[in-house]
N, C-alpha and C positions, 0 to 999 in steps of 0.2 A: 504494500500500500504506500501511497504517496504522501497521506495526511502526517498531519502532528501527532494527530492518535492515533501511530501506528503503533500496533500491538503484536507481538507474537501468539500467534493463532496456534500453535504449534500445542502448546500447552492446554486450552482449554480443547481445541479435538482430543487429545487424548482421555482429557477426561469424558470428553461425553464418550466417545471409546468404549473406557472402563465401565460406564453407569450401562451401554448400551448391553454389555456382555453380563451384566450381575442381572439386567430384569428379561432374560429369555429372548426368544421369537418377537414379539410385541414391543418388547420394551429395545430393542433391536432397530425394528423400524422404524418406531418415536424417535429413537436416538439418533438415527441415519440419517435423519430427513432433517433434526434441530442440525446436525454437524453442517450438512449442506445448506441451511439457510445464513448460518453466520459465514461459510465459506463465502456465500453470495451475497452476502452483505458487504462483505469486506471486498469483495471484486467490484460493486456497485459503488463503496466509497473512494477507490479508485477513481472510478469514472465520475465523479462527481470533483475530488480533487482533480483530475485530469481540465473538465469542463469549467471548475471555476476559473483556474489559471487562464484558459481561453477566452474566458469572459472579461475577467482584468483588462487582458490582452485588448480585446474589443473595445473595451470604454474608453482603454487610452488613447488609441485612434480614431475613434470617435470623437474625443476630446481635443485632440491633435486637429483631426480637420473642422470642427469648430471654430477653433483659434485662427485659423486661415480664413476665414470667411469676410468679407467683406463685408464690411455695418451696413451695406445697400442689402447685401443677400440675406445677413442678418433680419433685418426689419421686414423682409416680403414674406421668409420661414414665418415669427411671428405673426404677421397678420392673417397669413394662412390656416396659421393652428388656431386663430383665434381668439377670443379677448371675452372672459368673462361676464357675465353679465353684471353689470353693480347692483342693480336691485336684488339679484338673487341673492349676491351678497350681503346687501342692505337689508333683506328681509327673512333671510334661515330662520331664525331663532324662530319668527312667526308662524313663517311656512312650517316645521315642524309643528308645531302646536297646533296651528289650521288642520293641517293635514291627518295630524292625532283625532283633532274632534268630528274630523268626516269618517277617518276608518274606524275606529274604536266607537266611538259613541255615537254614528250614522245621523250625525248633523247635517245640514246641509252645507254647503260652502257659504252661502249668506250669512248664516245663521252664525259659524265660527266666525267667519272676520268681523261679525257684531259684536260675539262672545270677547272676543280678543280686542274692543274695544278701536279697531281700525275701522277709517273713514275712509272716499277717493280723497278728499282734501289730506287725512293727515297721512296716510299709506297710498300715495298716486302709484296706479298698478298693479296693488297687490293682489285684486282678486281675480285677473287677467293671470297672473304666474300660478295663482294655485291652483286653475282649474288646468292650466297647463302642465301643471305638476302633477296633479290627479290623475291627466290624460296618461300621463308616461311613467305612473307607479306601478312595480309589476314586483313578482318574488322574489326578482333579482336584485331591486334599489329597494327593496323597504326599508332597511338599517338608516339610513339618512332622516329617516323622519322619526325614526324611534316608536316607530309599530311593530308588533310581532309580526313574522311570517304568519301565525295561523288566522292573526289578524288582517293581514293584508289580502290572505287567499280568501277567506269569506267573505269579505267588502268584494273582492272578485268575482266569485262566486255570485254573490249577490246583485250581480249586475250593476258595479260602480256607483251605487246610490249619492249622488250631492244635489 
């Protein structure tokens, strides 16, 4: 093995070895098959130390032609990837909460941004983001708003009530 927690393997096959021979036929093949799992662990951490090092590898020339970039190339990558939205950021903590009281407690979305005490004057947009949020909640993003999976699959289920 290549890691730092390279271990001699030598010693623990032999014991399961020995344990395999004291428990019979059965206790034989249990043994047989633990001895080849840590064998194949240890070939696995290999290739894992093998792949980290490549990956290193990778970031630094990655990083390497970053550096080359020209601030014009620069600035078009950025606007390509794209630029947050600030309300969404302006408004998390809400959207969470909104988003809690339409899945969990089958509010409607009016009803929460009332609950939450948000106006169009003093929240401009906010109930445009959460129905858009709504739109695009699925089993995979629930965590962000702090609803259970089994909470978000029923609100699902339930045919997206807001």
């Amino acid at each position: 093995m290549h890691s730092d927690n390279q271990i001699d393997l030598r010693v623990a096959l032999q014991k399961i070895h020995d344990l395999s021979m004291d428990d019979g036929d059965l206790g034989y093949a249990y043994w047989y098959k633990v001895g080849q799992l840590l064998q194949r662990a240890a070939e696995m951490q290999s290739e894992i130390d093998t792949l980290a090092k490549e990956l290193e590898q990778c970031r630094a020339q990655l990083a390497k032609a970053d550096n080359r970039r020209s601030p014009k190339k620069s600035g078009a990558a950025e606007k390509s990837a794209g630029v947050p939205n600030p309300l969404l950021l302006r408004y998390r903590v809400y959207l969470a909460e909104a988003v809690g009281l339409v899945v969990r407690d089958r509010k409607s979305a009016q009803a929460a941004t009332e609950e939450l005490g948000l106006t169009e004057s003093t929240a401009p947009g906010f109930q445009a983001i959460l129905l858009d949020q709504l739109k695009a909640l699925q089993v995979f993003n629930y965590a962000r708003f702090r609803v259970t999976l089994d909470e978000t699959q029923a609100w699902i289920d339930a045919g997206r009530p807001h």
